[in-house]
C-alpha positions as CSV (number, residue, x, y, z in Angstrom):
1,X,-96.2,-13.4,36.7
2,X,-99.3,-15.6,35.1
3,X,-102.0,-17.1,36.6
4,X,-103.2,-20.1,34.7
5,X,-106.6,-21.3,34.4
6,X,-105.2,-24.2,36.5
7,X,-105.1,-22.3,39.7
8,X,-101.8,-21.2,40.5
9,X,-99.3,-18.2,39.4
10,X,-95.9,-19.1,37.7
11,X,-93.0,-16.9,36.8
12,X,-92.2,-15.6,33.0
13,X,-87.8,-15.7,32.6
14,X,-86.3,-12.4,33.7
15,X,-84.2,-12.2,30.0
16,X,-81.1,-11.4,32.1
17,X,-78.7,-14.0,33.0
18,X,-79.1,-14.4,36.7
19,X,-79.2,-17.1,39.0
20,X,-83.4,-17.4,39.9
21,X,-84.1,-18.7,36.8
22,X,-81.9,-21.8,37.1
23,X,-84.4,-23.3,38.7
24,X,-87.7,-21.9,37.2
25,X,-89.3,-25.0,35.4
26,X,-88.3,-26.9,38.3
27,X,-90.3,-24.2,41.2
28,X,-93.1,-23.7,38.7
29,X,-94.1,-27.5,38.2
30,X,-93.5,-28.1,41.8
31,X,-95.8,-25.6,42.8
32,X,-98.3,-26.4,40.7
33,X,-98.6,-29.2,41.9
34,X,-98.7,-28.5,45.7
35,X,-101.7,-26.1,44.4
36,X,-103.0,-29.0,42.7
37,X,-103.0,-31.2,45.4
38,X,-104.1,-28.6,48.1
39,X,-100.6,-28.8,50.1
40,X,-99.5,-26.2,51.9
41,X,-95.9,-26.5,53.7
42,X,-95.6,-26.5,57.2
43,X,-92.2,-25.2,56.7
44,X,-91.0,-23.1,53.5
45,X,-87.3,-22.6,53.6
46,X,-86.6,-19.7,50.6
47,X,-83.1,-18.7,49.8
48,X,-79.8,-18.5,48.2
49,X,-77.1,-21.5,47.7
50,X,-76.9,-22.0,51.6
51,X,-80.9,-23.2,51.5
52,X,-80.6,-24.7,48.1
53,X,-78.0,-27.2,49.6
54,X,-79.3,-28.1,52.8
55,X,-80.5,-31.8,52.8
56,X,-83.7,-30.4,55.4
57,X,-85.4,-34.1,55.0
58,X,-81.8,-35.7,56.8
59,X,-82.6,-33.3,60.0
60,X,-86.6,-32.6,60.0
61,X,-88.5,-35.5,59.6
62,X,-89.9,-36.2,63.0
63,X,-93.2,-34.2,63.0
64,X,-94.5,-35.3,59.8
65,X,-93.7,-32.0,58.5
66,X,-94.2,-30.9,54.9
67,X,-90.9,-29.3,54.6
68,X,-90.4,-27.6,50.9
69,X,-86.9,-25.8,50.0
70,X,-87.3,-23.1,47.5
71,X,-83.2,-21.8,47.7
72,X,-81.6,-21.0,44.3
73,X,-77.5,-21.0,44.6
74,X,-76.4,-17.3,43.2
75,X,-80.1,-15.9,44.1
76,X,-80.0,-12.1,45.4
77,X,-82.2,-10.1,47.7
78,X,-83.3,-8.8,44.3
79,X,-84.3,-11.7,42.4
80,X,-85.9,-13.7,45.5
81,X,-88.2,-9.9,46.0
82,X,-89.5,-10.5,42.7
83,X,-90.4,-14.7,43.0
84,X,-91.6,-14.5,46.7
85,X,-95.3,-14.4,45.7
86,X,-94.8,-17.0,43.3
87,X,-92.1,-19.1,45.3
88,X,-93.7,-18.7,48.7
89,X,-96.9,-16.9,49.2
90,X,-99.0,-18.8,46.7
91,X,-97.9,-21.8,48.5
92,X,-99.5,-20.6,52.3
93,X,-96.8,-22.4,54.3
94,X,-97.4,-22.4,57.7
95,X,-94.2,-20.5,58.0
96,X,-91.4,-19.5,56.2
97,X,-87.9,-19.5,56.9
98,X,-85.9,-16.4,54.5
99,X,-82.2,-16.8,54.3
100,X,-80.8,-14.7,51.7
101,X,-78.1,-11.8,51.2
102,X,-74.6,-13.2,51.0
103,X,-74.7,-12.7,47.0
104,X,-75.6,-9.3,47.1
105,X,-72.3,-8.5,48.6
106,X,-70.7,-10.3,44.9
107,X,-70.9,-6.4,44.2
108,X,-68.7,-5.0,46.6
109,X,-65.8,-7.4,44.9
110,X,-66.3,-5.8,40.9
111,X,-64.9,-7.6,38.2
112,X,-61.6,-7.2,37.0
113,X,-62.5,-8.9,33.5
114,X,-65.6,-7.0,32.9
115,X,-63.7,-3.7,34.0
116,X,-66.5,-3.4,36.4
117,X,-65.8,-1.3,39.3
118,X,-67.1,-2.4,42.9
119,X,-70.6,-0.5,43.7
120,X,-70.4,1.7,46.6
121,X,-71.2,0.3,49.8
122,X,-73.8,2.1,51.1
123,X,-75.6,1.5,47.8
124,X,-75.3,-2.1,48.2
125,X,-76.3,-2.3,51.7
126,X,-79.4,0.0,51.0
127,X,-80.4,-2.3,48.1
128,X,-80.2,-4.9,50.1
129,X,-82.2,-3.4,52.7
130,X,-85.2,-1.9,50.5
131,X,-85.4,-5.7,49.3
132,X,-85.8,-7.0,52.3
133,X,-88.2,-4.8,53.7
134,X,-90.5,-5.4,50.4
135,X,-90.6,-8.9,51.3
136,X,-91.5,-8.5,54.7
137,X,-94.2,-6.0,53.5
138,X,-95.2,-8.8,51.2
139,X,-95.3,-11.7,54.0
140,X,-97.5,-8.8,56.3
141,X,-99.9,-8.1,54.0
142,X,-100.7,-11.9,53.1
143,X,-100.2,-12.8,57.1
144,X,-98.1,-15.2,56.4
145,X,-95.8,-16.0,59.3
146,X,-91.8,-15.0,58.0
147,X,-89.0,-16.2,60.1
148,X,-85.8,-14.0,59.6
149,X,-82.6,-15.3,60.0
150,X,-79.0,-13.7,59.6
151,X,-76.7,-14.5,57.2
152,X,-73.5,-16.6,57.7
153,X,-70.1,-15.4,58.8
154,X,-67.5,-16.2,56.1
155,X,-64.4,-16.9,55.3
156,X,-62.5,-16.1,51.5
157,X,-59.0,-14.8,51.4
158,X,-59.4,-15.0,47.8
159,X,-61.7,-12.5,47.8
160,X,-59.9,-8.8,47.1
161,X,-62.7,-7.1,49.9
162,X,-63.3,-9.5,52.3
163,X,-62.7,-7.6,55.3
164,X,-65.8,-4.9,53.2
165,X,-68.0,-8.0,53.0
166,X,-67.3,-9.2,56.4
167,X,-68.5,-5.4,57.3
168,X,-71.5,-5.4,55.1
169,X,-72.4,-9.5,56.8
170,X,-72.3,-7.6,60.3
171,X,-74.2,-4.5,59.4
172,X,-77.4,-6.4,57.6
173,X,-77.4,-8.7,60.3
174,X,-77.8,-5.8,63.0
175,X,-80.5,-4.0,60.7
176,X,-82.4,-7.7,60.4
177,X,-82.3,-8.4,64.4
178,X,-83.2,-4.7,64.9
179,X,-86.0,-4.8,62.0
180,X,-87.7,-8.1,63.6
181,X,-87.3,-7.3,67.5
182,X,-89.6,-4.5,66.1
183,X,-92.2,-5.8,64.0
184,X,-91.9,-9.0,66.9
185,X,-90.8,-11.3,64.4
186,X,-88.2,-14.7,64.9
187,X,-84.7,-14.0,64.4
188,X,-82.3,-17.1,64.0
189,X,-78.9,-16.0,64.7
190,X,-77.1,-18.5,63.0
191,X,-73.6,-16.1,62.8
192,X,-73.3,-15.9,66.6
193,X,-73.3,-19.9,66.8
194,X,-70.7,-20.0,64.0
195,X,-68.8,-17.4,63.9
196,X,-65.2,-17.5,65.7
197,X,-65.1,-14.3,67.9
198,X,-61.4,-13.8,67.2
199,X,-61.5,-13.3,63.6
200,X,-64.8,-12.6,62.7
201,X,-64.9,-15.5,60.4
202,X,-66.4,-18.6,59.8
203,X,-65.3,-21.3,62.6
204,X,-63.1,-24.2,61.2
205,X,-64.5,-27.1,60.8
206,X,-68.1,-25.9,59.9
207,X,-67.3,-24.8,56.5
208,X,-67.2,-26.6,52.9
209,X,-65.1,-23.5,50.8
210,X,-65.7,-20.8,53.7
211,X,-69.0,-20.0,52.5
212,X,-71.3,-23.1,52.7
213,X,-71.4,-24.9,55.6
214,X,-70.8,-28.9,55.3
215,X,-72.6,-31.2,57.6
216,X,-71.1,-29.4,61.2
217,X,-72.4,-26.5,59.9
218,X,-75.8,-27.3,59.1
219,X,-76.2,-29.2,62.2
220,X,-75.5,-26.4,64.6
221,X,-77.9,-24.3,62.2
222,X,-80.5,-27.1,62.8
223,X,-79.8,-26.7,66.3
224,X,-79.6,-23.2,66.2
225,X,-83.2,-22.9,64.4
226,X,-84.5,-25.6,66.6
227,X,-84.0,-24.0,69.8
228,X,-85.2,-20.6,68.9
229,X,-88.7,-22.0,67.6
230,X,-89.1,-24.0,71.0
231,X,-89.2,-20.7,72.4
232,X,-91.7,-19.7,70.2
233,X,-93.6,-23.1,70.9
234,X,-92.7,-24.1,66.9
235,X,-91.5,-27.7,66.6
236,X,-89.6,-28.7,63.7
């Protein structure tokens, strides 16, 4: 990270070939100038592919929000640990809304051209975990209001360990309910509202390619995330 003379903190490249810095220019002019300006979101939507595709402005735009999205498709529970200060905290949204952990399961497939062997489970769910609870220490430390919300069920019979991913979907999702009920944070639970209880997948008809949702989809997560902020007396 570098802080500028201009008042805000952007992101050097990681040198690897991964999937946060796809959109690096992009995050570091736009915050800049939301620093610039003096704008802090209302609402800050960081994540993978599932936030980077959602239109938010065609379902939140009663309230006058400032709604940003800061989701990069591919992004990992690693990558989006190391751009949270820069991608969110910097910013001082009102809150933010943290939907990642999908890609992290990539590793449980391998890669049959790379001859790369898939990582063990337990080492990919407690990766994933150790991420996650950096960037909730993060959000604590700044008081910044995080909103945790599960990950989607799925549904990819061309995948050669689904039924593993499926496992690892269900077993971060527990941890993340359990993890906010007791640091009394939000919880969205958009996999109970789309998951079919028979197979454990994705329901029809909410789905673009069984792993982003199309418009169905994103509306009963709008609902979903709608409803469980009224609670909290949010209003999006």
């Amino acid at each position: 990270m570098i802080s500028t003379s201009e008042g805000y903190t952007r992101l050097e490249y990681f040198s690897l070939n991964v999937a946060a810095d796809s959109r690096r220019k992009e995050f570091d002019i736009k915050n800049h100038s939301l620093r610039y300006e003096k704008k802090c979101p209302d609402f800050l939507f960081i994540g993978d592919s599932i936030t980077h595709y959602w239109e938010l402005n065609s379902y939140f735009h009663q309230n006058n929000c400032l709604i940003v999205n800061r989701g990069i498709g591919g992004d990992t529970t690693t990558y989006l640990r190391k751009r949270f200060y820069v991608d969110a905290i910097q910013l001082q949204p009102k809150y933010c809304i943290l939907g990642i952990g999908i890609n992290d399961s990539i590793d449980l497939e391998g890669d049959y051209w790379k001859r790369l062997e898939p990582k063990p489970y337990e080492e990919v769910v407690t990766t994933a975990k150790d991420n996650f609870t950096d960037i909730i220490y993060q959000a604590e430390t700044r008081n910044m209001e995080l909103i945790l919300t599960s990950i989607l069920p799925i549904d990819m019979p061309v995948s050669l360990h689904e039924d593993t991913r499926m496992q690892y979907i269900k077993d971060i999702n527990c941890w993340i309910e359990r993890v906010a009920k007791e640091k009394s944070m939000i919880y969205i639970d958009y996999y109970r509202e789309l998951v079919n209880p028979d197979t454990g997948k994705i329901k029809d008809g909410t789905t673009y390619d069984g792993l982003h949702p199309n418009a169905v989809g994103y509306s009963i997560m709008v609902r979903t995330l709608r409803d469980t902020l009224k609670k909290n007396n949010i209003f999006i």
